[in-house]
C-alpha positions in Angstrom: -20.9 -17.6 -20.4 -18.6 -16.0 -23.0 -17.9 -12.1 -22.1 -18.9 -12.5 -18.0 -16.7 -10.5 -15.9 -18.4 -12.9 -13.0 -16.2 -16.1 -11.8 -19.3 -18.0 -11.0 -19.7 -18.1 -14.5 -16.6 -18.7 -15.2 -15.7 -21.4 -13.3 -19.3 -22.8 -12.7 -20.0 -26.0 -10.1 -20.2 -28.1 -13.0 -17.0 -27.5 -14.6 -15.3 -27.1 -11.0 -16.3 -30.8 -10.6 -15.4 -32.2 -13.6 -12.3 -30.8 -13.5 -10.9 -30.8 -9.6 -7.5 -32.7 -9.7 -7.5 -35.5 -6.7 -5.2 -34.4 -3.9 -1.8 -35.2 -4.4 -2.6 -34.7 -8.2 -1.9 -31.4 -8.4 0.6 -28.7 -6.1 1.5 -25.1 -6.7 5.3 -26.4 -5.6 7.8 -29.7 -6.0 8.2 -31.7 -2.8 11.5 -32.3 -1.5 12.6 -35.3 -3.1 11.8 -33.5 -6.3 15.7 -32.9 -6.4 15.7 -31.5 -10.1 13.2 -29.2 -9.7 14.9 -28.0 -6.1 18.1 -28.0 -8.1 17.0 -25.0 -10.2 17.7 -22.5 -7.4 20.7 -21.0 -8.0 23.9 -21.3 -5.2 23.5 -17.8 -3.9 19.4 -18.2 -3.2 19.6 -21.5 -1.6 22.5 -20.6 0.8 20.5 -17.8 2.1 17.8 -19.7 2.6 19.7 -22.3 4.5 21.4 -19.9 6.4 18.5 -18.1 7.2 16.6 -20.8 8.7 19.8 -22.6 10.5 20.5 -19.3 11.9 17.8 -20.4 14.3 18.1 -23.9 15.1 18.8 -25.1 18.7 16.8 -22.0 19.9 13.7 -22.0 22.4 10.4 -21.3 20.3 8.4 -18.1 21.0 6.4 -19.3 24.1 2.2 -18.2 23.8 0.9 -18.3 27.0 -2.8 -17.4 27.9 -1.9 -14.0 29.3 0.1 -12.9 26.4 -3.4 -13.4 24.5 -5.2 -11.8 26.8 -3.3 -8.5 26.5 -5.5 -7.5 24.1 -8.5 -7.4 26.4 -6.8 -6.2 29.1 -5.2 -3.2 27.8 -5.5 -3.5 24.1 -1.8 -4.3 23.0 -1.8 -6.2 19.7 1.5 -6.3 19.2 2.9 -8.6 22.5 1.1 -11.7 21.0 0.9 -11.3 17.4 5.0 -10.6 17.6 5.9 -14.1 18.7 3.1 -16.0 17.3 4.5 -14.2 13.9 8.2 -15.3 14.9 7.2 -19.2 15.1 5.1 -19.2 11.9 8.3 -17.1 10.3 10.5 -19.5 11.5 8.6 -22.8 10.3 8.0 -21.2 6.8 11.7 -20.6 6.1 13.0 -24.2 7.6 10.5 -25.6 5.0 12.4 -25.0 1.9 15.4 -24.4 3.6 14.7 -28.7 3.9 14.9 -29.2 0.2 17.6 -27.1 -0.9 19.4 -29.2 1.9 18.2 -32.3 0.6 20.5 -30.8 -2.8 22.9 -30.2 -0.9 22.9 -33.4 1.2 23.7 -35.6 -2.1 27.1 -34.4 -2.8 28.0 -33.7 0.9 27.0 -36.8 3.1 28.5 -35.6 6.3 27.7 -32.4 7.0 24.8 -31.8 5.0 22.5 -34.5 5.9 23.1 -33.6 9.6 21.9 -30.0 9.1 19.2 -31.4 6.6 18.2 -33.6 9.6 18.1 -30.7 11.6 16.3 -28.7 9.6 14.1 -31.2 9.0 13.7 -31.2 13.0 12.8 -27.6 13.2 9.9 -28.6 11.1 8.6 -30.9 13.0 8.6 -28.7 16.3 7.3 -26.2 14.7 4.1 -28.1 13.1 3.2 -29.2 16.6 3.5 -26.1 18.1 1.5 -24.7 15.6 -1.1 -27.7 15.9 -1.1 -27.8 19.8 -1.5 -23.9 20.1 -5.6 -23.2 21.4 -6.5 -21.6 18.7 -4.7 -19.5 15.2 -7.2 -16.5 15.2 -5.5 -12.9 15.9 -6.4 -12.2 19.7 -7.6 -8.7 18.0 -10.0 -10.6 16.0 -11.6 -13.2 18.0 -15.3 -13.3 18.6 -15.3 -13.9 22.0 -12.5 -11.5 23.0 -14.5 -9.0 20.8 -17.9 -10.0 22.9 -19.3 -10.4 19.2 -21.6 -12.5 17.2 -23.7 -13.5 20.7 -20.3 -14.2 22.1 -20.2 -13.1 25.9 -16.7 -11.4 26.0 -13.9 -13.1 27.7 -9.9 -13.1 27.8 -9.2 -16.1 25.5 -10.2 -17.9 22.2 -12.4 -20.9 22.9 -11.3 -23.7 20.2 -14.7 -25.3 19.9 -16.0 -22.1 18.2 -13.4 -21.0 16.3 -12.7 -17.7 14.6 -11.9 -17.5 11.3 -9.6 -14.6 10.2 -6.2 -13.6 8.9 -3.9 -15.5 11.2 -6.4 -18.6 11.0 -6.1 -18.8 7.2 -2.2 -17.3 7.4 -1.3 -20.8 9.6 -3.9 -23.3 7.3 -1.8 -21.7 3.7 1.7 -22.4 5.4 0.8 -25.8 7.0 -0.5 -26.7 3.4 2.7 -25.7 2.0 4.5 -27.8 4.9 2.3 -30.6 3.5 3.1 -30.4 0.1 7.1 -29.7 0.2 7.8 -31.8 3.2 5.0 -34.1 4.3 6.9 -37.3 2.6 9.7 -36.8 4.7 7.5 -36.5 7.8 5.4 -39.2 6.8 9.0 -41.0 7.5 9.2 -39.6 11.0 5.4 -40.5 11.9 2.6 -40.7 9.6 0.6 -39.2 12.8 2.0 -35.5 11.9 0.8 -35.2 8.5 -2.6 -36.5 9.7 -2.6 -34.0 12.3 -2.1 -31.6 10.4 -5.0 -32.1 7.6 -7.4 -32.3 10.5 -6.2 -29.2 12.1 -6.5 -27.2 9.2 -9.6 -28.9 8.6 -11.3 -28.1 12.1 -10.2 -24.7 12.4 -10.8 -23.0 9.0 -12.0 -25.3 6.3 -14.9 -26.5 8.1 -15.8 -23.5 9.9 -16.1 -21.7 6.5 -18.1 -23.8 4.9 -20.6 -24.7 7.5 -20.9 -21.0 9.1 -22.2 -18.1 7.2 -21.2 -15.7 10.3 -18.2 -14.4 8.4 -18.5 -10.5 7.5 -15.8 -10.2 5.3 -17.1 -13.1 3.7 -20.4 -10.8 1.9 -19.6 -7.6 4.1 -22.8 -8.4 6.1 -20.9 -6.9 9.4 -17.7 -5.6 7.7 -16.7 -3.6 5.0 -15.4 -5.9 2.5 -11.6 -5.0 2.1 -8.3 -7.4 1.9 -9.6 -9.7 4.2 -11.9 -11.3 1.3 -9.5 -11.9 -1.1 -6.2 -12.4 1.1 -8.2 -15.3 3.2 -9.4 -16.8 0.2 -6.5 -17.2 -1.4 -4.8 -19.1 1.0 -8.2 -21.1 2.0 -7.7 -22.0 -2.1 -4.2 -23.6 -1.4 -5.3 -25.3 2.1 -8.1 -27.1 0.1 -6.1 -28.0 -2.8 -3.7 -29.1 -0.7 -4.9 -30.8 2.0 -8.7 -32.3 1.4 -8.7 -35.4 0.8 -12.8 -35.2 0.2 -13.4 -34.3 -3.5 -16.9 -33.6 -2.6 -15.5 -31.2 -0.3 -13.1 -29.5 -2.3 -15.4 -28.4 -4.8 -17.9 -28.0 -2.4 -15.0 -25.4 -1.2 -14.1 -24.2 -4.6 -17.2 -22.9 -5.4 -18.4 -21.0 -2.1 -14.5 -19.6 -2.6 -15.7 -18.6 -6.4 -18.8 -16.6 -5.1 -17.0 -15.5 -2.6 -14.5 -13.6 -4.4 -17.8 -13.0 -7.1 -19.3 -10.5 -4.0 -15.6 -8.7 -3.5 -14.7 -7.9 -7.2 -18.5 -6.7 -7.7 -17.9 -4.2 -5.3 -14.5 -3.0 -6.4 -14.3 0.4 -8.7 -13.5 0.0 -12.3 -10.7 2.0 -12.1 -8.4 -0.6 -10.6 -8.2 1.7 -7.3 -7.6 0.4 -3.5 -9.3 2.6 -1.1 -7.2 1.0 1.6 -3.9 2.3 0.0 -1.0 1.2 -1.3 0.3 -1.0 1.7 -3.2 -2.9 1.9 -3.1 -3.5 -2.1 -0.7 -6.1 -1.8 -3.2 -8.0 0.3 -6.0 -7.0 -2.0 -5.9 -6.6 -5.7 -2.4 -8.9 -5.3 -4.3 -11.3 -3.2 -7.4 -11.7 -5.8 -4.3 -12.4 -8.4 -3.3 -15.0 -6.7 -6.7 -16.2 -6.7 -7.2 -16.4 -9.9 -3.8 -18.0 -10.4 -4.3 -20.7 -8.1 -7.8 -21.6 -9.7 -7.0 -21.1 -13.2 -3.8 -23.6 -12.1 -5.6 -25.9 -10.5 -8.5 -26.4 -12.8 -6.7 -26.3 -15.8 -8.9 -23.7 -17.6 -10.3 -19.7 -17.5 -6.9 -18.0 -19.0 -9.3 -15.2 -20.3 -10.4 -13.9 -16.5 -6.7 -12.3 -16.8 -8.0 -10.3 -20.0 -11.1 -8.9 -17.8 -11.0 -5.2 -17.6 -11.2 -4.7 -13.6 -8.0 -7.6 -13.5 -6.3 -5.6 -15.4 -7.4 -2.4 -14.0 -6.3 -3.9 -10.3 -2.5 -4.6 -11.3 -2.0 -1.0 -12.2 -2.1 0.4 -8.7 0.9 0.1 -7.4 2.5 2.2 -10.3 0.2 4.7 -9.6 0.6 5.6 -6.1 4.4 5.0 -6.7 6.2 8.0 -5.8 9.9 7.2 -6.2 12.7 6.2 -4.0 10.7 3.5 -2.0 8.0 6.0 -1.3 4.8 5.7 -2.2 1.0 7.8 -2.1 0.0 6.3 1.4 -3.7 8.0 1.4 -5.8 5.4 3.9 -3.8 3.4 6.7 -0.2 2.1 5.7 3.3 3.7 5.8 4.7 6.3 3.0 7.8 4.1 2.8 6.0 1.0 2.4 7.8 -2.1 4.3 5.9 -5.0 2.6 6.4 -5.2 -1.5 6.1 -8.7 -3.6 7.7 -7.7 -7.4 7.9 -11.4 -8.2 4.2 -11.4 -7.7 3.6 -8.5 -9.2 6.4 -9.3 -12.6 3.5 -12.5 -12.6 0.5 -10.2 -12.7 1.7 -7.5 -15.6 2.7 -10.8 -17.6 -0.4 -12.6 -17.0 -2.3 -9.4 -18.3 -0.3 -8.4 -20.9 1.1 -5.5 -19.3 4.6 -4.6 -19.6 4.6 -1.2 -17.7 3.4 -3.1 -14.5 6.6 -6.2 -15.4 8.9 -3.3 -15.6 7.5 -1.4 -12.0 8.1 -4.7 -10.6 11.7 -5.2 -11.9 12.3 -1.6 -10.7 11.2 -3.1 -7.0 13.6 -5.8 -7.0 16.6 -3.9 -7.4 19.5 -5.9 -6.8 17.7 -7.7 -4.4 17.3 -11.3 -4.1 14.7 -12.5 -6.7 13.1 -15.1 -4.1 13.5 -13.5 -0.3 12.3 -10.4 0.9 13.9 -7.6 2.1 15.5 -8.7 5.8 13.3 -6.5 7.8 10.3 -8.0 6.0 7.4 -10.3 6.3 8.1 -13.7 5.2 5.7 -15.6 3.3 6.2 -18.7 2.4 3.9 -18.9 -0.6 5.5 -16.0 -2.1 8.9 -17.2 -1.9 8.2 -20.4 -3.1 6.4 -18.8 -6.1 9.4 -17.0 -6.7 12.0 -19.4 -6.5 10.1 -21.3 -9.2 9.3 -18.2 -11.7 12.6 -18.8 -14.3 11.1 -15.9 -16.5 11.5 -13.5 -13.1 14.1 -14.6 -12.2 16.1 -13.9 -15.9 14.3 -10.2 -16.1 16.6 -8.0 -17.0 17.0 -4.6 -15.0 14.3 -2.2 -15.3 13.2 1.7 -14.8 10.0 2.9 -12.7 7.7 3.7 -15.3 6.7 6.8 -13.4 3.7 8.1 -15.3 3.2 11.5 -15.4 -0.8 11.5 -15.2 -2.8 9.2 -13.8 -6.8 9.7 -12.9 -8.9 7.2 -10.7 -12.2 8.3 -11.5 -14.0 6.1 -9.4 -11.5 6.3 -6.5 -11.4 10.0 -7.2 -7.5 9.9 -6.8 -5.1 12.2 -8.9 -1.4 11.7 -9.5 0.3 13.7 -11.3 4.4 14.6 -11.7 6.2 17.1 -13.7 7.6 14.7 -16.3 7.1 11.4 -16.4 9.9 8.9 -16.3 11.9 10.7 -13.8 12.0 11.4 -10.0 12.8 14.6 -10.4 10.4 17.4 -10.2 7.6 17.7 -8.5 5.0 15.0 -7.7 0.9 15.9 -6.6 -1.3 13.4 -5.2 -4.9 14.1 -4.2 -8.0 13.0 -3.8 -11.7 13.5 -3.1 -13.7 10.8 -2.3 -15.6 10.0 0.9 -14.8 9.3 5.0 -16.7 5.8 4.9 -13.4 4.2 3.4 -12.0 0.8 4.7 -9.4 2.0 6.7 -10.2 5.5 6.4 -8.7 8.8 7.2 -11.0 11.8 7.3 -9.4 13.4 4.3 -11.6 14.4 1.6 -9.9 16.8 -0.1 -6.1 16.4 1.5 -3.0 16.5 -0.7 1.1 15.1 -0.8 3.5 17.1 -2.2 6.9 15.3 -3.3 9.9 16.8 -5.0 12.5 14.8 -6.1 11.0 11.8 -5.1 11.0 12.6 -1.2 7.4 13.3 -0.1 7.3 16.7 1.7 3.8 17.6 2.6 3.3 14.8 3.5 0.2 12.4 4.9 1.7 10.8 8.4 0.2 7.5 7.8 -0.7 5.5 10.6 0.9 4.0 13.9 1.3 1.0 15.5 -2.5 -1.0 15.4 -3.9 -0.9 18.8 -7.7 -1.8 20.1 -8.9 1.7 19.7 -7.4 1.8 16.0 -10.5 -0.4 15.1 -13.4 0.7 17.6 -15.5 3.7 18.5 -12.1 5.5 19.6 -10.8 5.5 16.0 -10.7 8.8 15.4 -9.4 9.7 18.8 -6.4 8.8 17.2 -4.2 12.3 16.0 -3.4 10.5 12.8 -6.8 9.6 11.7 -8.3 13.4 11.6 -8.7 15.7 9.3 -7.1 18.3 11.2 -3.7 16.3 10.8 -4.0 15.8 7.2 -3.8 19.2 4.8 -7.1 20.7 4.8 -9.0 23.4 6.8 -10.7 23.7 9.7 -14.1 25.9 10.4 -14.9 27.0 13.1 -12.7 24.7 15.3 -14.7 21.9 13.4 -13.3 19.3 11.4 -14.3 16.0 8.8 -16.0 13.9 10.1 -16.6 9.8 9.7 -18.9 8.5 7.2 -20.3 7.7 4.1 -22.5 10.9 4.2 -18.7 13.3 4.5 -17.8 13.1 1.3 -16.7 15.5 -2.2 -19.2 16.7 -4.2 -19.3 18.0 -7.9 -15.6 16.3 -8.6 -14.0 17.2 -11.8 -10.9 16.3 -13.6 -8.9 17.9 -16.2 -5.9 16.9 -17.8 -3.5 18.2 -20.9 0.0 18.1 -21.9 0.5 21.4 -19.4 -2.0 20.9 -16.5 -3.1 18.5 -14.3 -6.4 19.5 -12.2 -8.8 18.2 -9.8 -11.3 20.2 -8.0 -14.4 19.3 -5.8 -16.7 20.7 -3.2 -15.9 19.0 0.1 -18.1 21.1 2.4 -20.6 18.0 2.7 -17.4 16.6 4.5 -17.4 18.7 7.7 -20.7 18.9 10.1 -22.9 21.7 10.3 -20.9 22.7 13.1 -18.6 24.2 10.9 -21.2 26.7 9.1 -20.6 26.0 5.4 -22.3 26.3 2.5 -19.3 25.3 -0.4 -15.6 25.0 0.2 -14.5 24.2 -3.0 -10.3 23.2 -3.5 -9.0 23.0 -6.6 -5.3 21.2 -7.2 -3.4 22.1 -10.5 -0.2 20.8 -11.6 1.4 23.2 -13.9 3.9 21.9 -16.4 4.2 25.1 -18.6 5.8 27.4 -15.7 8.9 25.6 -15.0 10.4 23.0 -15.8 9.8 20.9 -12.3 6.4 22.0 -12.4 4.5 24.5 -10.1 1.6 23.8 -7.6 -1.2 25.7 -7.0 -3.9 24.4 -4.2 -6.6 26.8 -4.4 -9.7 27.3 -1.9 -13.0 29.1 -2.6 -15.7 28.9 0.5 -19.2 30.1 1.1 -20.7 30.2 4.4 -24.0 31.8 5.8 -22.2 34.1 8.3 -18.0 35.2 8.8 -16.4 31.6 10.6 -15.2 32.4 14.4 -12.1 30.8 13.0 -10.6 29.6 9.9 -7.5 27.5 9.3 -5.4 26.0 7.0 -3.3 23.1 8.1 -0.2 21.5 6.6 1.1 18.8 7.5 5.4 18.6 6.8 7.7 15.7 6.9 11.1 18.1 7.4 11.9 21.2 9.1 9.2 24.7 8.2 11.3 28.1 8.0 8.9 30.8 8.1 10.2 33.8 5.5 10.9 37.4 7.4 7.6 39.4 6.5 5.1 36.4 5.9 3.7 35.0 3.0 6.4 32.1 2.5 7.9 29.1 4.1 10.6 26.6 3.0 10.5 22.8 4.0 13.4 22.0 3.9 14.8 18.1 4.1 18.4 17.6 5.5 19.3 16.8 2.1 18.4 17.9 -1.4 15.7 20.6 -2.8 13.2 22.0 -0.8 9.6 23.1 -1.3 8.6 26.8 -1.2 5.7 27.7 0.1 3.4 30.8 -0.7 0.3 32.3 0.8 -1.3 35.6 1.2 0.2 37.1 3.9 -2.3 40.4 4.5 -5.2 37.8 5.1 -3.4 34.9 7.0 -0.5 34.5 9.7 1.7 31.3 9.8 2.8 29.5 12.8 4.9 26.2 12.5 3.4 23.0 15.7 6.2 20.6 16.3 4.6 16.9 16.3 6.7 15.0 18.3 7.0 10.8 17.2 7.6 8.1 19.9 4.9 5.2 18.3 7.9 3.3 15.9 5.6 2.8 12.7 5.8 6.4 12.8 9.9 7.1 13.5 10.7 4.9 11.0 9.5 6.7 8.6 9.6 10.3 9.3 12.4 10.4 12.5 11.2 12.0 16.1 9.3 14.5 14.7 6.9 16.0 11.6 5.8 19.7 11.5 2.5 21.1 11.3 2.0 24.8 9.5 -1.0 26.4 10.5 -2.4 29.6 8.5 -5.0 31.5 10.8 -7.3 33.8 9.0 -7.3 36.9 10.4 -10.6 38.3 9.6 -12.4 35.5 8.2 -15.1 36.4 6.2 -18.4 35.1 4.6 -16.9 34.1 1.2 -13.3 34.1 0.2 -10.9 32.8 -1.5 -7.3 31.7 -1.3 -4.8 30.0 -3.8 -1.5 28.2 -1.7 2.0 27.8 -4.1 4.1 25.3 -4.0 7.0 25.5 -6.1 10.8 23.9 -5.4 13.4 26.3 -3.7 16.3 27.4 -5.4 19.0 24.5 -5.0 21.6 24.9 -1.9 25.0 25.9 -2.4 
């Protein structure tokens, strides 16, 4: 159907059948033996690849036993199972190609070479059978019978004839399919009975399971919101069938419930291009539908023009947008401010597919001097994406690149503003904001909170969100100190706060924007309960460019309530030392290096006080160190209606 934004038309059953490639027909990357293809990595790339994966041959793998699963029922630790069962798949997915550049290698050096090819080769092999003989690939933290869910009765451990399908399920299927692809030949010549074992593993714990249950939530958001989990499990479900059903009924059979699949999550995503999961989440969500509509347009040879659709395009814009400058970025929702997880090689792919050379040039800005292929040594490693990669020549060659660093950008639909003093610089300062609603997928309850950066370091900051636990995702969410409002930067009534839902939300949002001012305003009363005794709290965020030249920052607050609030506060939320000026009415955060922010109030209506937040959880110290301030302003005589207007501008520079 020419002009449909829907890939059902797109890529109807009928053309997915005629044009599904029999397996073996088509692959996303070269096998080994494919020497001339392998060849095309350059020296540096492939010895640290080697090196990465020899660095752990000879060692024990990561033991799973049943009580390291069970942790998560028990006491609800994610972390002690999902740690080494991430270790084994990390290690498999780098000996992979580490096995054909050594197959390179192994040419012109007999000796040596083919004995750590062989060995590599080895490491292979272990660790597809570990990964075929573990119970089951399913997340303990997502399991339907650890969760007592879906007329489960609740136990300790996964049973394998009813599988889960989730992230880790699909995570294991994409990287045995790649295993397949690059190195099933060779292990074909060790024992056919691996590679068979394989296919049917894949094939019995997340193939067939999707097609034959329709008890998935993230699937049609039946009993889930639909976030990342739609599009980063279908992506990789795309490779495993293209790369290991042998069935061609089948694999379009799979094609197709993939296609409406992704059909129900794009429907539900806003125009605007906008993530309501954050930044961190986005390269699991608008990357993973990219990667999506790679594979299929790929693999079916056809539907170039879905990269031309509007929302596409829209979706590859948001990591420029919440990019804040010297690897921090706008972490609104759950994720870090100094994101650990980045993929510019996928993202280079993306602003060239849709014609985009703002969102090529972001990427480039990523990579740095980095390796073009391998991610950052205290990242994940994902063995699609470095393959992917290894074999983009056009990312590769890209020449050095700036941050584009806009200086406005709106998200209507997301109701997210970012806004900097000048574009194409870090220095200055930087506004983000937003409005919305508490029903987000990973939400906060911050309608209506606010990050301040200057110079590229984020100073009011958002804390982000700690290390996932059971309670993270359950009743006890907001529990959790970093998931309430009265730890992002926004008042509390009456000792009341936001609360959770889709009902706590902004109201009567507006936007302006000119050459000199940037503003967002919006009622966010409706956010709080009745509790709190409003009527209309109204905040209004400008970004002045006319003032100074690194901008000024004005946060003002207009309420209405039927009787004077018991109490009234106004919270912010610092990620460096607060010094409180002599007399009131001013504060300076103020970073251990560089400009600080000056802070201005009215002193003859509120008093300041500075809370020490004290970080042990490590998601949190490695971002902000042991500690983050809080600044409270207490209204002293709060009254009926009021209003109040907070400056932010940068402190004079230290001598």
């Amino acid at each position: 159907m020419p002009g449909s934004s829907r890939l059902t038309d797109l890529f109807p059953p009928a053309l997915v059948a005629a044009r599904m490639p029999a397996i073996g027909a088509w692959s996303p990357v070269p096998p080994a033996a494919d020497s001339d293809a392998w060849s095309s990595v350059g020296p540096e790339t492939r010895d640290l690849v080697i090196g990465s994966a020899a660095a752990t041959r000879g060692q024990p793998w990561p033991a799973l036993p049943a009580s390291l699963f069970a942790r998560f029922a028990r006491d609800g630790d994610r972390s002690a199972y999902q740690g080494p069962a991430a270790a084994r798949r990390e290690r498999l997915g780098r000996a992979v190609p580490a096995v054909a550049l050594a197959t390179v290698s192994a040419g012109a050096l007999p000796g040596a070479a083919q004995d750590l090819r062989a060995g590599l080769l080895d490491d292979v092999l272990d660790g597809v059978w570990a990964l075929c003989e573990e119970t089951s690939w399913v997340l303990p933290a997502h399991d339907f019978r650890v969760l007592g869910s879906h007329g489960r009765a609740p136990g300790l451990l996964p049973d394998p004839e009813h599988p889960t399908l989730d992230l880790g399920a699909s995570m294991t299927a994409v990287l045995l399919a790649l295993t397949d692809a690059i190195v099933g030949d060779e292990l074909d010549l060790i024992d056919p009975l691996v590679r068979r074992r394989l296919r049917h593993e894949v094939s019995a714990r997340v193939l067939r399971p999707y097609l034959e249950r329709d008890d998935w939530g993230w699937y049609d958001g039946s009993t889930a919101k639909l976030n990342n989990w739609n599009p980063w499990i279908h992506s990789e479900l795309l490779l495993a069938t293209a790369l290991t059903v042998e069935s061609d009924a089948v694999r379009c059979a799979l094609v197709d419930r993939i296609v409406q699949g992704l059909d129900t999550y794009l429907a539900a995503q806003p125009a605007d291009g906008g993530c309501d999961e954050g930044p961190h989440y986005w390269w699991r969500a608008g990357a993973s539908v990219f990667e999506c509509l790679e594979t299929l347009t790929s693999l079916l040879g056809t539907g170039p023009d879905v990269f031309g659709l509007p929302l596409v395009r829209a979706l590859a814009q948001y990591p420029l947008t919440t990019w804040i400058g010297a690897g921090w970025a706008v972490n609104f929702a759950d994720g870090p401010a100094r994101p650990r997880e980045t993929w510019p090689a996928l993202l280079h792919r993306y602003g060239r597919r849709t014609a985009q050379p703002e969102v090529c040039a972001h990427a480039r800005a990523l990579r740095g001097t980095a390796d073009a292929a391998l991610p950052a040594p205290d990242g994940p490693f994902d063995l699609r994406r470095v393959t992917d990669a290894l074999f983009d020549p056009d990312w590769r060659s890209a020449a050095p690149a700036d941050f584009p660093l806009p200086a406005h950008r709106w998200l209507p639909d997301t109701q997210v503003l970012v806004s900097r003093a000048t574009s194409g610089t870090e220095r200055g300062l930087l506004l983000a904001a937003k409005a919305g609603h508490n029903d987000e997928s990973h939400n906060h309850n911050d309608v209506g909170s606010f990050i301040v950066a200057l110079d590229a370091r984020p100073l009011i900051v958002d804390a982000g969100v700690g290390t996932y636990r059971r309670e993270t995702f359950s009743p006890e969410r907001y529990g959790i100190w970093s998931m309430t409002s009265e730890f992002h930067n926004l008042p509390v009534v009456n000792g009341h706060g936001q609360r959770p839902g889709a009902a706590f939300r902004a109201t009567d949002v507006t936007h302006r924007h000119d050459a000199m001012l940037d503003e967002l305003a919006g009622d966010i009363a409706a956010a709080y309960p009745p509790e709190a005794g409003l009527t209309h709290w109204r905040r209004t965020f400008r970004l002045h460019r006319d003032t100074a030249p690194d901008g000024r920052i004005e946060i003002i607050d207009a309420w209405e309530c039927p009787a004077p609030p018991g109490a009234l506060a106004l919270h912010l939320l610092a990620g460096a030392e607060v010094v409180l000026a002599e007399g009131g009415g001013s504060a300076v955060v103020t970073p251990s290096a560089g400009r600080g922010l000056r802070l201005g109030w009215d002193a003859a209506a509120f008093t300041a006080s500075v809370e020490t937040v004290q970080l042990s959880d490590p998601a949190f110290v490695r971002v902000w160190g042991p500690r983050i301030h809080r600044l409270v302003l207490t209204a002293d005589r709060p009254t009926a209606t009021g209003t109040h207007t907070l400056t932010v501008d940068p402190a004079p520079e230290r001598m």
